[in-house]
C-alpha positions in Angstrom: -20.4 10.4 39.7 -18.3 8.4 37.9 -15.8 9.7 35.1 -17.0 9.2 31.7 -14.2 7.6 29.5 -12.5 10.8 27.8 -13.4 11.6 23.6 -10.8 11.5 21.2 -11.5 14.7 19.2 -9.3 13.1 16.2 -11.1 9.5 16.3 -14.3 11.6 16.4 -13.3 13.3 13.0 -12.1 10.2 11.4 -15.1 8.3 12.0 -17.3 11.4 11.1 -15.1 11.9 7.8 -15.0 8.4 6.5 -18.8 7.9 7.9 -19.4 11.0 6.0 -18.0 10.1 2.7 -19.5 6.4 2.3 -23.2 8.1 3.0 -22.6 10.5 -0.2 -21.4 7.7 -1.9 -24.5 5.6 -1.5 -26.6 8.8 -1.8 -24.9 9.1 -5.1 -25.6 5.9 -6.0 -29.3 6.0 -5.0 -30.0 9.5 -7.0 -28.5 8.2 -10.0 -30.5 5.2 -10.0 -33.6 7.3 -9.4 -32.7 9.2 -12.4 -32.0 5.5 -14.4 -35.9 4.4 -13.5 -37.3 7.9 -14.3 -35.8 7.8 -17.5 -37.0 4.2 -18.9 -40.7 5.5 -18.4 -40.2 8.5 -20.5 -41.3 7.2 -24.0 -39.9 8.2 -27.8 -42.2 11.3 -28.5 -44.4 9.5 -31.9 -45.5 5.7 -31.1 -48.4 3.8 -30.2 -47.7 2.6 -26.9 -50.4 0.0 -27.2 -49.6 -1.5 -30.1 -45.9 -1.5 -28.8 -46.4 -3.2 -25.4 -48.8 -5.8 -27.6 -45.8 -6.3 -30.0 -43.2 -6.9 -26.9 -45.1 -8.9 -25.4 -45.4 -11.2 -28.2 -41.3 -11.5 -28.7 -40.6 -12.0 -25.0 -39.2 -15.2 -25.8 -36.9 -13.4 -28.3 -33.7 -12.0 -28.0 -35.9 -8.5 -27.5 -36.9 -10.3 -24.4 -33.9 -10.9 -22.9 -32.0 -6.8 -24.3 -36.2 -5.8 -22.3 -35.1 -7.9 -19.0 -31.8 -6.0 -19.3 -33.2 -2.7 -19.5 -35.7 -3.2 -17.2 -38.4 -2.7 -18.9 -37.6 0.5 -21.2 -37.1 -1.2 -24.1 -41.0 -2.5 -24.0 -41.9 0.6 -23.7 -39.6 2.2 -26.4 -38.5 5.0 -24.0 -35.4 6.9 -24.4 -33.7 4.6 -22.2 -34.6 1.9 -24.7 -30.9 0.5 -26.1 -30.0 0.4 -22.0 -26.3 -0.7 -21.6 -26.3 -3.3 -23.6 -24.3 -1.5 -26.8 -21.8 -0.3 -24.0 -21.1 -4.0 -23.3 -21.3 -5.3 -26.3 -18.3 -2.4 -27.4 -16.2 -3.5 -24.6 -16.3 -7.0 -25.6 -15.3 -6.4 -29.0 -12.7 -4.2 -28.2 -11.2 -6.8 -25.7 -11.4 -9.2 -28.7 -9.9 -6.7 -30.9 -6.8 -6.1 -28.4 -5.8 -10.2 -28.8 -5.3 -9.6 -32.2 -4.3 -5.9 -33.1 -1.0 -5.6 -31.9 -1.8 -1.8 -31.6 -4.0 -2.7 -29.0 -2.0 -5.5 -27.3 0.3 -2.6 -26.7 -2.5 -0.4 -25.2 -3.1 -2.5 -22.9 0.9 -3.2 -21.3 0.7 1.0 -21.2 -0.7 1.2 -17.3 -3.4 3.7 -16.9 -2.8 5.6 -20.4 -3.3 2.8 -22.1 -6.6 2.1 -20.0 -7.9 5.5 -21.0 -7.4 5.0 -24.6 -8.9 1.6 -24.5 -12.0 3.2 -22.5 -12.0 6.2 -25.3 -12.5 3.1 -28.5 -14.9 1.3 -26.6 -17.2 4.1 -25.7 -16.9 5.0 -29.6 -18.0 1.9 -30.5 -21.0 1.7 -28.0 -22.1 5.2 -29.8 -21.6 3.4 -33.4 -23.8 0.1 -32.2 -26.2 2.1 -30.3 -26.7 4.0 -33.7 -27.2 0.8 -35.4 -29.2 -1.0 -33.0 -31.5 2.1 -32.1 -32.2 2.4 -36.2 -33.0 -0.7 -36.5 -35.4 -0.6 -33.5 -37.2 2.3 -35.0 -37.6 1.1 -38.6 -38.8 -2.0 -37.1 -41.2 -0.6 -35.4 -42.3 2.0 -38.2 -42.5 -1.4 -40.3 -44.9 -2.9 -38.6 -47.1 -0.1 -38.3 -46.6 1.0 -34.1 -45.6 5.3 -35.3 -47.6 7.5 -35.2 -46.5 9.7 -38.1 -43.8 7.2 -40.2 -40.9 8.7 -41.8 -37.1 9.3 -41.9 -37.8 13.1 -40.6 -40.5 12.7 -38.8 -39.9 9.3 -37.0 -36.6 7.7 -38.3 -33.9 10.7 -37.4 -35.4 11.8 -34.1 -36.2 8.2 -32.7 -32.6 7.3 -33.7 -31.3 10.6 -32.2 -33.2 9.9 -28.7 -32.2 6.2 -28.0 -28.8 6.7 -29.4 -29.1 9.7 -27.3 -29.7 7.7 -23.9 -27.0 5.1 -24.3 -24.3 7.8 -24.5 -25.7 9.0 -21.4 -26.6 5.9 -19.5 -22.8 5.3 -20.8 -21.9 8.2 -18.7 -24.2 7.6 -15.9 -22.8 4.3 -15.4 -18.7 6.1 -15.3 -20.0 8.6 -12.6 -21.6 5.5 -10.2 -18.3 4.1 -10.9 -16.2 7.1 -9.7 -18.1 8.8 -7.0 -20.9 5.5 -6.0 -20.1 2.2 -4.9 -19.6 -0.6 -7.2 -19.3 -1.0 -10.7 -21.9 1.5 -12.5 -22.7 -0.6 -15.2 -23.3 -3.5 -13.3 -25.6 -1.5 -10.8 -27.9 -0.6 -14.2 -28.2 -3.9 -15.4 -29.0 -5.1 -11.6 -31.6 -2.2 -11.2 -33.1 -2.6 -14.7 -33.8 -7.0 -13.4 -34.8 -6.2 -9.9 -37.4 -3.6 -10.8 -39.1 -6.5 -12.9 -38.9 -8.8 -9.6 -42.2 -7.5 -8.4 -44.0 -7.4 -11.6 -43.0 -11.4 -11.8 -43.9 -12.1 -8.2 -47.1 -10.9 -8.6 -47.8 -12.7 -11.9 -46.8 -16.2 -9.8 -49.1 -15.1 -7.4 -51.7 -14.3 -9.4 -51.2 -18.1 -11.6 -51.3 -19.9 -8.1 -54.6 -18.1 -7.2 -56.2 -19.0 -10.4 -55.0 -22.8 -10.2 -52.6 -22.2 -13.5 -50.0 -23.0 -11.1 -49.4 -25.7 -9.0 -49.1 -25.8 -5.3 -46.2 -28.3 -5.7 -44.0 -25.9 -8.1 -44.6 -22.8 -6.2 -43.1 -24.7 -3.3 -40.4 -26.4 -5.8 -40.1 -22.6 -7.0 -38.9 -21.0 -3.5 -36.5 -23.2 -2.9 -35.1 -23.0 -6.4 -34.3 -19.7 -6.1 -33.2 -20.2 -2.1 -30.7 -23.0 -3.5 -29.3 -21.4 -6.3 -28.8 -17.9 -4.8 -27.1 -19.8 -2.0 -25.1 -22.1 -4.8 -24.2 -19.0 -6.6 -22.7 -17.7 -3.3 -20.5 -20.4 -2.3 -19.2 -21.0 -5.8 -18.9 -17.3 -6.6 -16.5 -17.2 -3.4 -14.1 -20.5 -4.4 -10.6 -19.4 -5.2 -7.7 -21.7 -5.9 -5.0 -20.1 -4.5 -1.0 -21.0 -5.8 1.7 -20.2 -3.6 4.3 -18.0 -4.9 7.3 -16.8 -2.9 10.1 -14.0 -3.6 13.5 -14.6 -4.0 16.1 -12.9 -1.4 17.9 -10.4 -2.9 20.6 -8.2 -1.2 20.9 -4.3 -1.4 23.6 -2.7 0.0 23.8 -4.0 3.7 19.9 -5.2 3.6 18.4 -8.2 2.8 15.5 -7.7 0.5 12.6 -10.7 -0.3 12.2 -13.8 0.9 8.1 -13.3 1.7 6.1 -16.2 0.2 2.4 -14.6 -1.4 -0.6 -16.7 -3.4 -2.4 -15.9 -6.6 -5.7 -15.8 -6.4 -7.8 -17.7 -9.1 -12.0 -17.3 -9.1 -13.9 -20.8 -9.9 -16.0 -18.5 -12.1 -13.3 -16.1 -13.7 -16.0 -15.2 -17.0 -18.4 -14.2 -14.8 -22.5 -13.4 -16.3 -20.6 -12.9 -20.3 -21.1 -16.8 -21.1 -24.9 -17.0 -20.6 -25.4 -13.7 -22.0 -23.6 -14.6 -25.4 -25.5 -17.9 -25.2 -28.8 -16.6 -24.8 -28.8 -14.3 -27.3 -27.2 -16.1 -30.2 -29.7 -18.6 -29.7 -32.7 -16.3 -29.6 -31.1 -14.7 -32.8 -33.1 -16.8 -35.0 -36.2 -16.4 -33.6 -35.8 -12.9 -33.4 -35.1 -13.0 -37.3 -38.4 -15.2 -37.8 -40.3 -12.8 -36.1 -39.3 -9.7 -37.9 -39.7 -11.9 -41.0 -43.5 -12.3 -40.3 -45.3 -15.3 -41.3 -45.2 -15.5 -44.8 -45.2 -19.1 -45.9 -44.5 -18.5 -49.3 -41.3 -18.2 -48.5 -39.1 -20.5 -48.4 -36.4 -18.6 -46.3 -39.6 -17.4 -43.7 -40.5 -21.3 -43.6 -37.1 -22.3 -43.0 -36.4 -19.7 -40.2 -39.8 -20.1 -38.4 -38.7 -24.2 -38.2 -35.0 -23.2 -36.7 -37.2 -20.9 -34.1 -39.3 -23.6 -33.0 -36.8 -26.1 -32.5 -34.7 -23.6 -30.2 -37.9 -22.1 -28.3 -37.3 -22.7 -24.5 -37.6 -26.2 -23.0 -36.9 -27.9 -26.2 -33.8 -30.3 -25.9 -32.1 -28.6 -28.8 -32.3 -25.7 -27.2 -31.1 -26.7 -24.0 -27.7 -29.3 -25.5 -26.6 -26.1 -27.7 -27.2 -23.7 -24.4 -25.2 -25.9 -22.1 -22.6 -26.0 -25.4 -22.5 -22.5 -25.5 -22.1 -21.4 -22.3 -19.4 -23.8 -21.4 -17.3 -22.9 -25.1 -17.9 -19.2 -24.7 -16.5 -19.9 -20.7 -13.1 -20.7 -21.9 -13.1 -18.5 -24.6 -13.6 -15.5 -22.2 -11.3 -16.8 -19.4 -8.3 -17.0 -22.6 -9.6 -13.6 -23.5 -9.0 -11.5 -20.1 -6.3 -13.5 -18.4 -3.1 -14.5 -20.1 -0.8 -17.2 -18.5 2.1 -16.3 -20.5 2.0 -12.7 -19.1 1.2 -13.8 -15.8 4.4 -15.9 -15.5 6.9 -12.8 -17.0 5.8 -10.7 -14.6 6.1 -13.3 -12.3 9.9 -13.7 -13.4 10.5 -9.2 -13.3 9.8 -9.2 -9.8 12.3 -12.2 -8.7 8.6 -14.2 -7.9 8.7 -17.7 -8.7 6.3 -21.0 -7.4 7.8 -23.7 -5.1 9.1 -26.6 -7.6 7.9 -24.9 -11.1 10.5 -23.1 -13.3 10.1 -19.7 -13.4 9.6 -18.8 -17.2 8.0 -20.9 -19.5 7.0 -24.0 -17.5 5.3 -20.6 -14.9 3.2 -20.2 -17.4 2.1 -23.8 -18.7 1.3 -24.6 -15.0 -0.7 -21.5 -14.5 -3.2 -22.3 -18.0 -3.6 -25.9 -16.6 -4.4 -24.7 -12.9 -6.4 -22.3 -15.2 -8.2 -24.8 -17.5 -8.9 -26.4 -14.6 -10.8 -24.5 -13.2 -12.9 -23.1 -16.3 -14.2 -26.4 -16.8 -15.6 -26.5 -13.1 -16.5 -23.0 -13.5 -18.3 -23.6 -16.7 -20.2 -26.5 -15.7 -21.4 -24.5 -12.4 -23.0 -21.6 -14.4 -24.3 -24.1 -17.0 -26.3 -26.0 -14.3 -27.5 -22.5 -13.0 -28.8 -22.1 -15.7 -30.3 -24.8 -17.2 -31.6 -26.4 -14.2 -34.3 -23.7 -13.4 -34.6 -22.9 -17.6 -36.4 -26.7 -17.4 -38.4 -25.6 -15.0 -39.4 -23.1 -16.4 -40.4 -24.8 -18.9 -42.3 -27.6 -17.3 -44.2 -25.6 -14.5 -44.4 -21.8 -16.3 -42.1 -20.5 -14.0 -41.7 -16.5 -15.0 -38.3 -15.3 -16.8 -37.0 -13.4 -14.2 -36.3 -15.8 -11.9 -34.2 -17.8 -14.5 -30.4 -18.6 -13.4 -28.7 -16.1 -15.7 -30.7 -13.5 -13.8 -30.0 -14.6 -10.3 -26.4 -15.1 -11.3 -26.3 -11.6 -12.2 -27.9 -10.2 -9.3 -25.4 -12.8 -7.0 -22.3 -11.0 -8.6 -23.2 -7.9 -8.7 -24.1 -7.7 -5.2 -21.3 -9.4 -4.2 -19.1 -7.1 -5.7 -20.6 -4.0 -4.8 -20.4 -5.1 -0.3 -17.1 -5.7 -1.3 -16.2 -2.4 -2.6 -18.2 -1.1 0.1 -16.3 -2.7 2.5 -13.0 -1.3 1.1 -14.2 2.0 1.0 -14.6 1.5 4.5 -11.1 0.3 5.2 -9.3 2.7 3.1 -10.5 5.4 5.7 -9.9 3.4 8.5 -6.0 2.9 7.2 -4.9 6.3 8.4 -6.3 5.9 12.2 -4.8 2.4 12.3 -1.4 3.5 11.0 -1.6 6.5 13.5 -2.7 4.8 16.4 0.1 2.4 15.5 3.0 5.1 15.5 1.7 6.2 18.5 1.8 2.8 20.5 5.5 2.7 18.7 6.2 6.0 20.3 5.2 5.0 23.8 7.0 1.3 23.7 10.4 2.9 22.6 10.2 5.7 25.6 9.4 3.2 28.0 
């Protein structure tokens, strides 16, 4: 018989181990999402569900459409998952605004991981404040319009408030846990569950409007490859990096030379990520929103004047679509200029002896880095405004279903892309301490030989 190749009992372990520890990581992740789903179906004890699908279904093309596509449903069906994550991100925006201009902040965030935590302690206050605000104003909208079952501040305002505000904080939570013992960014993994659980709902609808001849044969086709070519597009563009050389300067200590290795920053096409289209999106649906709540008194001259603004920025309409491209590409910069700072960039740069073949280390650093930066915005901006308009006039010229619009598929590119990255380095990082052993040992056999 032949010899069978000896096992190495230690390689054995480390596989098992690091094996081991990525399956209860996804298992993690895949409970916790279970426990997401369950919850959006679980409705605010005292509503009419009828009349509040009926009512949801008539602002879909509202900014409560697009907070509904984010929460996968929950919010059309008012259940205690109904805010979703949506105050959470709209805190940490703020905040991040807030720390450009506080200088108590700015310092916050130069403090390392203390800093971090304190940043992370304000913005989950704030998502508790705004998902106060916006789960009141949910339920006295609703109680307004005659969808409770018993109205009231006791009996419906309090408790309603209580229960969304309720399921933020821990859907706030949830989303830190995925974070810390999942894979990927827990947050993002919501907001990616909460759009691909409507996928089938919107697959069948297209299904059922090509069976009944509502639509055509030529924009189904035109309809698959949309979202083939654009999830592809996403892809490559999510993947460009403009990479600047930077190189260390030699520096001598005691009888060794230090330095001398030459690096590159890294720089995404697409540094603001999903945040532009989102901000776009719904400050455009804001006034239809308003016109709705407003009803459709035409004695009023406010009502009439709102209800006009609503129709001129309904999808499809070129309004709509020249102040969304606007928007998306201003609120691109804006972001980039919010989260990366040149100036910074380039002092750092300078601390660690660091400079970039033929700039100045110092000040020019950091005028070269925000116009490589600007740069790149602009291409990055113009990228997610084509992926999103494009299939938005689409939509609106063959009744193509909302889910399948760009912002969604840009979302759903990222957020995968991120999470096979992490999992990949949670891979690595347990395959570091066989490689480094297996290396010391190869060391230890070349030097007795």
């Amino acid at each position: 018989m032949a010899d069978r190749p000896a096992v190495n009992p230690a390689a054995a372990l480390g596989d098992a181990a690091r094996y081991g520890d990525i399956r209860s990581r996804l298992l993690f992740l895949v409970g916790a999402l279970v426990v997401y789903r369950i919850g959006t179906f679980i409705p605010v004890p005292g509503i009419d569900p009828k009349k509040v699908a009926d009512f949801f279904n008539d602002q879909s093309q509202t900014i409560l459409g697009v907070v509904n596509m984010f929460s996968g449903g929950a919010l059309s069906r008012l259940s205690i998952f109904a805010m979703g994550v949506m105050p959470y991100i709209s805190a940490s925006i703020i905040i991040q605004m807030l720390s450009m201009v506080i200088p108590s902040l700015m310092e916050l965030r130069k403090e390392g991981e203390a800093g971090r935590r304190k940043i992370t302690q304000y913005t989950r206050y704030g998502a508790v404040l705004l998902g106060v605000f916006q789960s009141f104003a949910a339920a006295a909208t609703l109680q307004s319009n005659g969808m409770v079952l018993q109205p009231g501040v006791l009996s419906w305002l309090f408790p309603a408030t209580v229960t969304m505000t309720t399921g933020t904080i821990f859907l706030m939570w949830l989303g830190e846990q995925i974070t810390e013992r999942g894979v990927g960014n827990g947050i993002s993994m919501i907001i990616l569950t909460g759009i691909l659980a409507q996928l089938p709902g919107a697959l069948g609808r297209t299904v059922g409007q090509i069976n009944s001849g509502e639509l055509a044969g030529f924009w189904a086709i035109l309809l698959i490859g949309l979202v083939v070519g654009v999830t592809a597009f996403c892809v490559f563009m999510e993947r460009a990096q403009r990479r600047i050389t930077v190189n260390y300067a030699k520096r001598q200590m005691g009888r060794r030379m230090m330095g001398g290795q030459s690096t590159h920053l890294p720089f995404k096409l697409n540094m603001s990520g999903v945040i532009p289209p989102i901000f776009a999106s719904s400050l455009l649906l804001f006034p239809g929103t308003i016109a709705a709540l407003a009803g459709t008194n035409s004695n009023s001259p406010v009502s009439s004047v709102m209800h006009r603004i609503a129709a001129s920025l309904q999808y499809g309409q070129p309004l709509h679509l020249v102040l969304y491209g606007a928007l998306i590409i201003g609120f691109a910069f804006f972001y980039t200029a919010l989260v990366f700072n040149a100036r910074e960039t380039a002092d750092n740069l300078k601390k660690s002896g660091a400079f970039i073949p033929g700039i100045r280390p110092g000040q020019q650093t950091g005028d070269y880095i925000d116009t490589v930066l600007t740069r790149l915005t602009l291409w990055g901006a113009l990228y997610v405004a084509a992926v999103c308009l494009v299939p938005e006039l689409l939509m609106a010229r063959g009744g193509m279903p909302f889910q399948f619009g760009g912002t969604s598929l840009l979302i759903v590119v990222v957020v995968v892309m991120d999470f096979a990255a992490q999992l990949q380095a949670h891979a690595m990082s347990h395959q570091y301490p066989g490689l480094m052993k297996k290396a010391n040992l190869l060391g230890g056999r070349n030097s007795d030989g």
